[in-house]
N, C-alpha and C positions, 0 to 999 in steps of 0.2 A: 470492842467497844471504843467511841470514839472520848480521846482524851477532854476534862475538864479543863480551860485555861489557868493559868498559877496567877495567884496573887500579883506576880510583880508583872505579868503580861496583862493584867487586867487595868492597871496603871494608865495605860498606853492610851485608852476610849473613853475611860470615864472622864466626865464633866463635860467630854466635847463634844463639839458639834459635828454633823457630817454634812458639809455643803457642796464639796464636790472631788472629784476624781484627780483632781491636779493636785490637791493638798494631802491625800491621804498618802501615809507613806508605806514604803512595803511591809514593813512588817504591822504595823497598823493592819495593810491586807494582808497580812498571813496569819493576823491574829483571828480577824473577822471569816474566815473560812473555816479556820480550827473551832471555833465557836459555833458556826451554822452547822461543821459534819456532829458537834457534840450534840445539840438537838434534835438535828435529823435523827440520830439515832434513839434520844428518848420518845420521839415521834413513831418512828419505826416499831418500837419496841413498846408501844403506846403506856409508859411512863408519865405519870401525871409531875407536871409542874408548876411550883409555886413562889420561882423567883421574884416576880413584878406584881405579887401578893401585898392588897392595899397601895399600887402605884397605878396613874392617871396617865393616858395619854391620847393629847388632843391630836386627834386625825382631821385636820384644816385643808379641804379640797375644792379650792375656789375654780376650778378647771374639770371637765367631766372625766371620768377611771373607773376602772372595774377590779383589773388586776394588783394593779397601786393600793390603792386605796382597802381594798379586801384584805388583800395577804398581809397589810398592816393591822390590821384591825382583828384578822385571826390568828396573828402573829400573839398581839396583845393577849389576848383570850388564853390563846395557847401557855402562856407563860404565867396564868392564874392572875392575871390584872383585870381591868377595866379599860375603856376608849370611849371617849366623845367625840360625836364626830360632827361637822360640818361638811357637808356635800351640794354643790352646786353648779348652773351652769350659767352663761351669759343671758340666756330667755328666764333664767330660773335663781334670783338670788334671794339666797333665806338667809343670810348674815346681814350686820348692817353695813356693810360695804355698798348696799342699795340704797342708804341713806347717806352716802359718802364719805363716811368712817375710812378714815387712812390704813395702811395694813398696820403700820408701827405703830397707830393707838390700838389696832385689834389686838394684837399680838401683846401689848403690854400689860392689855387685861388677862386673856388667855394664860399667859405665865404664869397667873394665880391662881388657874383652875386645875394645873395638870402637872407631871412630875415630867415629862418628855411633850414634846412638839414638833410633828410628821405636817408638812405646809406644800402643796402642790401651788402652782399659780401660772396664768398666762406671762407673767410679766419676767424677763429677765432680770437676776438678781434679786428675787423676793427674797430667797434664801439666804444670801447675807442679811438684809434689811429684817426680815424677822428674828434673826441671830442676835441682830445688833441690840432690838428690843426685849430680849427674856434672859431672864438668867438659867432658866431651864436650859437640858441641849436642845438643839434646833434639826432636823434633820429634813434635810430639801429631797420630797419627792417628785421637783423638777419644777424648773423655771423658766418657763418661754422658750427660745432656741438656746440657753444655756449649757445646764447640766442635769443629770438624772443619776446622781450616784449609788444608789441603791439599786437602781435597773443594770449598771456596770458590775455593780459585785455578783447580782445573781447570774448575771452572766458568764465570770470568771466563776464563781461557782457550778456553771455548769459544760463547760469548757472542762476544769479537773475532772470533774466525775465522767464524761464520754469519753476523755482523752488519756487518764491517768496522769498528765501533765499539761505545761503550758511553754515551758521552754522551748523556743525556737520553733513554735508551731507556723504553720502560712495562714494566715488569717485574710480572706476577702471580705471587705464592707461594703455593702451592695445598697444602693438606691439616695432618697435625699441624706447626702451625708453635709451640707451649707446650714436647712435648717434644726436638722435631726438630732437633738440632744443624749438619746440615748448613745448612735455612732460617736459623739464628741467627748463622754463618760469614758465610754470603753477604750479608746486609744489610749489615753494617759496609761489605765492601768496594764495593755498590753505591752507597751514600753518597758516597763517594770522584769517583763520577761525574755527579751531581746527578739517577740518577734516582729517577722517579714508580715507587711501587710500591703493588701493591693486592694485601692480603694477606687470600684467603680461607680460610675456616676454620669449621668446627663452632663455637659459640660457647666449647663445653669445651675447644679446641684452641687458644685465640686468641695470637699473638704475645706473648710476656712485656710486661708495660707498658713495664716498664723501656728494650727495647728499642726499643719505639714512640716513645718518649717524650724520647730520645735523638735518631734520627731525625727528629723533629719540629724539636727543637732546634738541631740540622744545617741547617735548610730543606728538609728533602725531605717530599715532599707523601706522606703515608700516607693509606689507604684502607682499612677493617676492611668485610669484607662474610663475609654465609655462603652468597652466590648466586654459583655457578660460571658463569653466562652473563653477569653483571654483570660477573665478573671478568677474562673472556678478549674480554670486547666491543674492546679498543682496544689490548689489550696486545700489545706486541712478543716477546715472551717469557712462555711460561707455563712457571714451574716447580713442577713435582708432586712431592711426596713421600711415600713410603707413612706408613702407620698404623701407628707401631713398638708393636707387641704387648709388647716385652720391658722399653719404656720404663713399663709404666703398674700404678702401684700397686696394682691389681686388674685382673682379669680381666670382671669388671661393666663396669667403663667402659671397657675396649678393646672390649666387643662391642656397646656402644650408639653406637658413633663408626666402629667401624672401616670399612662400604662409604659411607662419606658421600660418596663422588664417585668416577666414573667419567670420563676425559675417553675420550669415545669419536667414532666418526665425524663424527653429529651435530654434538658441541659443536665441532667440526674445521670443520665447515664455515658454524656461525656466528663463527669468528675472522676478527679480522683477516687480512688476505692480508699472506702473509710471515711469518706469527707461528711463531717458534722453539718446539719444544717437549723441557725437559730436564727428567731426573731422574736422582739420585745412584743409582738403583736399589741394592737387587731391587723390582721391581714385585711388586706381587700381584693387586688388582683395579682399581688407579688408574686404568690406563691400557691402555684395549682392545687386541689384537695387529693389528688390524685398521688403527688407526692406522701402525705401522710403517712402510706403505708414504707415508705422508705425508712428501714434501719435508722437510718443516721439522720431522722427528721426529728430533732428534738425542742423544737417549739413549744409543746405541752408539757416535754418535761421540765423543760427552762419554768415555765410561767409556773409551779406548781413547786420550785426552788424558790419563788420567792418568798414563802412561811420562814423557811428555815433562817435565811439570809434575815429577813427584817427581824425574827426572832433574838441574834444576835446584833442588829443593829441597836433595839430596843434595850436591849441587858446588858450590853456593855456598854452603852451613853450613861447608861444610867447609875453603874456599878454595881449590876444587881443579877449575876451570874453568880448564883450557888450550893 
């Protein structure tokens, strides 16, 4: 059975916010995995809980999700609370944010309604700016081409459980990694574990310098390549990410980039043996359906971590693991 976190580890999350990848610190993420295997297991072992019993959390998704927004929301449930939610799209606004309502007056009322605050948005940096308005935590599931740090943790959450580790793994990051928040999440916390990473990409797509740059600085060995067989030659992990169409200042250059790679059978069977394959999906042409049947395609099991993961995101902002 997977351990309960101790009181003075529980110290660590409560009251905060979780805005992004660069802030959380290792043991913060060592806390937050020890926490998801603990639920996973009363899930597993379908253990009724009643931690976030009588506590509100507004699920604010001003940006369209399926995955996000659900696994929060059954996240909630899961852990004997309640969720309000907001869901919207740009053709589709039911807040009044259609009546011009700023986020940081939204947000300020919202504070009042709810004991946690799960905020998606087009816009980078909402996450802070809804932070700055609530005294509730705030937790960013994702802001424009920012950050998505709850899609990073399920992701290192699902990394340990395929790999039994994380240290010194070869990790490839495949596809828009310029606008791609999820790939921009996830490096911080691969850092954390000294691995090699080779981050392929269209040249118009390539890793912010900044964040290369950083990495460097860290001692982690980076690899800029735009050849997809280069890239999954050695690696332990290939992670895919679609072509976000909605990220790109024209519709010109989402159509000169968007089929840049397929990882399909073929490329499957020049990888590494053993090599994990995730993405934050929704897939569109990344990733062949034909792969699925591959071992080491754990796409669905990744998306299907994220209960567990926000389970723990939610309980321990809250201090309410027990």
């Amino acid at each position: 059975m997977a351990l309960k976190p101790s009181e003075g580890e529980l110290a660590l999350l409560s009251g905060q916010d979780v805005l992004s990848s660069k802030t959380l610190t290792y043991e913060q993420l060592q806390l937050i995995m020890k926490t998801a295997a603990y639920y996973e297991d009363a899930l597993v072992n379908k253990r009724r809980l009643f931690d976030m019993e009588g506590e509100i959390a507004a699920i604010l998704f001003f940006e369209p999700s399926t995955r996000t927004r659900l696994s929060f929301e059954a996240a909630m449930y899961r852990l004997g609370g309640s969720a309000i939610t907001v869901s919207e799209t740009p053709q589709m606004q039911t807040s009044s944010t259609a009546k011009g309502e700023t986020l940081y007056d939204a947000m300020r009322v919202i504070d009042g309604y709810a004991d946690v605050i799960v905020v998606r948005s087009p816009k980078t940096g909402a996450g802070q700016e809804s932070a700055d308005a609530c005294d509730h935590p705030v937790i960013n599931a994702g802001d424009g081409t920012g950050q998505h740090p709850s899609q990073a943790l399920l992701d290192i959450y699902t990394i340990l459980k395929e790999h039994g580790h994380i240290e010194g793994l070869k990790v490839a990051v495949l596809g828009d990694l310029k606008y791609g928040r999820a790939p921009h999440s996830l490096v911080y916390f691969l850092k954390h574990y000294g691995c090699d990473l080779v981050l392929v990409s269209p040249p118009q797509l390539k890793m912010p310098e900044e964040i290369t740059a950083e990495m460097r600085s860290a001692g982690i060995k980076v690899e800029e390549t735009s050849d997809l067989k280069i890239g999954v030659a050695e690696a332990d992990v290939l992670y895919v990410t679609r072509v976000q169409r909605e990220r790109f200042p024209s519709l010109e250059e989402y159509e000169l980039v968007k089929d840049s790679y397929t990882v399909n059978d073929e490329v499957v069977a020049a990888a590494k043996k053993g090599m994990s394959i995730l993405h934050p999906l929704p897939r569109v042409h990344e990733i062949a359906v034909s792969v699925d049947s591959y071992p080491g395609a754990a796409y669905f099991r990744q998306a299907h971590n994220g209960v567990p993961i926000r389970m723990a995101l939610l309980a321990l902002t809250t201090g309410n693991v027990r």
